[in-house]
C-alpha positions in Angstrom: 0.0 0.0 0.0 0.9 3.5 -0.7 2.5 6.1 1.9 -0.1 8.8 2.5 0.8 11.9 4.5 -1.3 14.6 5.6 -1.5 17.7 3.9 -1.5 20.4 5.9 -4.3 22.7 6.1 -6.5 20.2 4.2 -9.8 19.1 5.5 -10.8 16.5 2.7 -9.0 14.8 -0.3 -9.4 14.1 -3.9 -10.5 17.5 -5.4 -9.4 17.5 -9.1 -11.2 21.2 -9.3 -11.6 24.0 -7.1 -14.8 26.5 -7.9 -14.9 30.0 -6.5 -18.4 30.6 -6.1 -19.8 33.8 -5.4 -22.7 34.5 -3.0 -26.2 34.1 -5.0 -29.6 32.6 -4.9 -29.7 31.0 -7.8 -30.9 27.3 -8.6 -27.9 25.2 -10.4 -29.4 22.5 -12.0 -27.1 19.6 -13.6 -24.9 21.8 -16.3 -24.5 24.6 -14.4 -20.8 25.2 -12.8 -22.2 25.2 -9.6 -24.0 21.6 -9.8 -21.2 18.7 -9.2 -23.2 16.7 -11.2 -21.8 18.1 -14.4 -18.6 17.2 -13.5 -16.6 13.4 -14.3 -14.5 14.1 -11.4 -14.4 15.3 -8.0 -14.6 19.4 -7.3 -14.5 21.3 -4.4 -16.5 24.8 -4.0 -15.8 27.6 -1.5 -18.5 30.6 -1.6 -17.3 34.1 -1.8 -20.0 36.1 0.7 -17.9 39.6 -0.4 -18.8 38.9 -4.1 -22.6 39.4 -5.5 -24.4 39.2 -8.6 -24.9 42.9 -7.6 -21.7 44.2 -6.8 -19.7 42.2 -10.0 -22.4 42.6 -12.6 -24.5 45.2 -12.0 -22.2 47.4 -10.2 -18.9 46.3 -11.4 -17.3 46.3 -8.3 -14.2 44.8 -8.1 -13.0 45.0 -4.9 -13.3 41.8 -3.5 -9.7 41.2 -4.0 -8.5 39.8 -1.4 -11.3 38.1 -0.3 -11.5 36.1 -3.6 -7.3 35.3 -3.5 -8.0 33.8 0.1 -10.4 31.7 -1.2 -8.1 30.7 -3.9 -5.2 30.2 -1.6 -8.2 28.1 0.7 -8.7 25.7 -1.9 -4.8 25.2 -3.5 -4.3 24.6 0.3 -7.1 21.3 -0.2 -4.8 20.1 -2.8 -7.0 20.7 -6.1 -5.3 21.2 -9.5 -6.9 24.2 -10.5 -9.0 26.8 -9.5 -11.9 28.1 -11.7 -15.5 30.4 -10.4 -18.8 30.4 -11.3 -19.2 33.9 -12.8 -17.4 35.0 -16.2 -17.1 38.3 -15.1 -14.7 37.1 -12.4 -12.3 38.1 -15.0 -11.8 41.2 -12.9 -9.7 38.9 -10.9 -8.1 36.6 -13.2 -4.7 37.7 -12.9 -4.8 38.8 -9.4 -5.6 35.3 -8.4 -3.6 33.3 -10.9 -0.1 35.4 -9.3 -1.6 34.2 -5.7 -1.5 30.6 -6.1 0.5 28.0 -7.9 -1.7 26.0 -9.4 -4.0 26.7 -13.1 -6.6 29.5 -12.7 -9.4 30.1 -15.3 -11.8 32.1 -13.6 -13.7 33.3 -16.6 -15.4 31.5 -19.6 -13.7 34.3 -21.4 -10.3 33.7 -21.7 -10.7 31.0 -24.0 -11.2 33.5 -26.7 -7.9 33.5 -27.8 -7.7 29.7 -28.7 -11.2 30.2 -30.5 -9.1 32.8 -32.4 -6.3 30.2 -33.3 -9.3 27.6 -34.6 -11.0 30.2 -37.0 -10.4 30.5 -40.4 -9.4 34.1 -41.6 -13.0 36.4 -42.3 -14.3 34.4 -39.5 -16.3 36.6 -36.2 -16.7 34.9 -32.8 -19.9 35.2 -30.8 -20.6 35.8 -27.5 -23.9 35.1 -25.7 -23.0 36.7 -22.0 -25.6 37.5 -19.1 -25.0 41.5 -19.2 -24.2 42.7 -22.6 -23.0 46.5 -21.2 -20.8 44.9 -18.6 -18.9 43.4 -21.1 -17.3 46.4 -22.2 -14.0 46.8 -24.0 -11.8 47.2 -21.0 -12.8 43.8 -19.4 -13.0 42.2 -22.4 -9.3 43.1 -23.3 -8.0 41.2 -20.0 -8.9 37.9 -21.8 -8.8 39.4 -25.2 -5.7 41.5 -25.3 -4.8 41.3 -28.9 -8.2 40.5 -30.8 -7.5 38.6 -34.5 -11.0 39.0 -35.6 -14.0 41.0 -34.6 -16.0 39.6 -31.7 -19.6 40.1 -31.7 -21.4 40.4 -27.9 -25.0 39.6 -27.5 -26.5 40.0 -23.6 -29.3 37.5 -21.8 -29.8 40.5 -19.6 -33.7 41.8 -21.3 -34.6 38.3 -21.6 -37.5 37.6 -18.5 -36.8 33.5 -17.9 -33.1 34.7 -17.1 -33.3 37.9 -16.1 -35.7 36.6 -12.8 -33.6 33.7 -12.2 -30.5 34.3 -12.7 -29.8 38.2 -12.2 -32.7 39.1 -9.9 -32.4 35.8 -7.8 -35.9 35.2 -7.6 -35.5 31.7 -6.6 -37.5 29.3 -9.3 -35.4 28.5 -12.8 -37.8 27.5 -15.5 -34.7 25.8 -17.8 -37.2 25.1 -20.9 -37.7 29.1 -20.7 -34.2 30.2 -20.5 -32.8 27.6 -23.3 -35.5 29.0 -25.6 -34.4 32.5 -25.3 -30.9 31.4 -25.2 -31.2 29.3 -28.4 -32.9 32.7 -29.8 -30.3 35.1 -28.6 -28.1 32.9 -30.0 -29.3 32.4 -33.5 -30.0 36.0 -33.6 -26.4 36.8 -33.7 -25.5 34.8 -36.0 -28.4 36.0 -38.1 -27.2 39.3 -37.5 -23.2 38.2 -38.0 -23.2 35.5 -40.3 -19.5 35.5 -40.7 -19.4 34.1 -37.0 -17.6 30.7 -37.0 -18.0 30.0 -33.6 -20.0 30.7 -30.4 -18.8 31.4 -26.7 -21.2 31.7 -23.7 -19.9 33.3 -20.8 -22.2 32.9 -18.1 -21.4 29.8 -15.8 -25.5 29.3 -15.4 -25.6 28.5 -19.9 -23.5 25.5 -20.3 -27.0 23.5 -19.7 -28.2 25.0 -23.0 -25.1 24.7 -25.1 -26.0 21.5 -27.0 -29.7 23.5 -28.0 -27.4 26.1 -29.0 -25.1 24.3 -31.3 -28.3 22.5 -32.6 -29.9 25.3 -33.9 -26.9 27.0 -35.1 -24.7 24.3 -36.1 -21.7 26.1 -34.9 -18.9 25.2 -32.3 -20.1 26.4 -29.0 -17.4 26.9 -25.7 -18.4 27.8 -22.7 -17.2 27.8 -18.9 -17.6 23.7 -18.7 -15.3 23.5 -21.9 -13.1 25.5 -20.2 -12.6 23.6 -16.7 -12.7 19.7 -18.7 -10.0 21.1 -21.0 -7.6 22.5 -18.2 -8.5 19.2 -15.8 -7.7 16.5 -18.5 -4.0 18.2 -18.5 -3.9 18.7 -14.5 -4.7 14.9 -14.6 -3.3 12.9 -17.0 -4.5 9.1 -18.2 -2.5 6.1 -18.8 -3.6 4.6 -22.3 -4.3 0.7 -23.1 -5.9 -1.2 -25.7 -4.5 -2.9 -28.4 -1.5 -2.1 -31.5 
């Protein structure tokens, strides 16, 4: 048998993922960041109380700093391989975190835009259906997206009423057949509206449950947060290969 030895500071074991989640009433059904049933492998959450739907995307308030490092430093310290969040605005603290620990951090959906970039053929546009189209403005944007190949084209969930009472007023019920219908639409209007678009990105942690309707009805590649944190975990955590040559 194996040697084990304590890790100090850790209270459980076998957290592949850390998720910083901030402090919100919303439901997380199964393809949802915050649900560990969308996950093949174990993760570990830790709720930031200083960070709010309110004060990151309707205020823009990014001065949870330090709060959001501890929890960062609270989860490395749990032994997980990389950190990620539950909000892709939590790009306000992408590089504040990612100097704190030592481990991966990905804490927005968004800063897989510049490997979408790589994939696309020259001409191509990349779409992105996000939960508050005017607090993705240029300057947050640029954190993930320094050095833009291609226009990107933004499209916000924020008017539409199935998400808009669930998810950004926190009214407490989640009707998902109403929020993948007006996510499918959002979608598919952009691309209406862009048809150079080649592939499709949602931010928000709470769409990844409607990414499959998504590429259905557009027939486009479609990223979002869950992408994101399988991608970065299958190199934290490598396989052996067998079979037969």
């Amino acid at each position: 048998m194996p040697l084990y030895r304590v890790r100090p500071h850790a209270q459980s074991y076998g957290h592949d993922v850390g998720v910083i989640m901030m402090y919100c009433s919303n439901p997380f059904p199964p393809g949802d960041v915050g649900n560990a049933y969308s996950y093949d492998y174990p993760v570990l959450y830790h709720t930031v109380r200083d960070v709010t739907i309110e004060s990151l995307i309707d205020k823009a308030d990014a001065s949870a700093g330090q709060a959001v490092v501890a929890a960062a430093r609270a989860l490395e310290a749990e032994g997980v391989k990389a950190i990620t969040s539950d909000c892709g605005y939590m790009l306000e603290y992408q590089q504040e975190v990612a100097a704190a620990v030592s481990v991966p951090v990905m804490l927005s959906s968004l800063i897989q835009l510049p490997f979408i970039d790589a994939l696309l053929a020259p001409g191509r546009e990349i779409g992105i259906v996000c939960a508050n189209a005017p607090r993705l403005h240029p300057a947050l944007l640029a954190r993930a997206f320094p050095h833009p190949g291609r226009p990107v084209r933004i499209a916000g969930m924020q008017e539409q009423p199935g998400f808009r009472s669930a998810i950004l007023d926190e009214e407490g019920t989640l009707d998902t057949d109403k929020v993948r219908a007006e996510t499918v639409a959002v979608a598919s209007e952009l691309v209406r509206a862009h048809p150079a678009i080649g592939a499709l990105l949602l931010e928000c942690s709470n769409l990844p449950l409607y990414s499959q309707a998504v590429q259905q009805a557009t027939g486009l590649p479609v990223f979002d947060f869950l992408t994101m944190i399988d991608y970065v975990r299958s190199a934290c955590a490598r396989r052996s290969y067998e079979g037969g040559y």
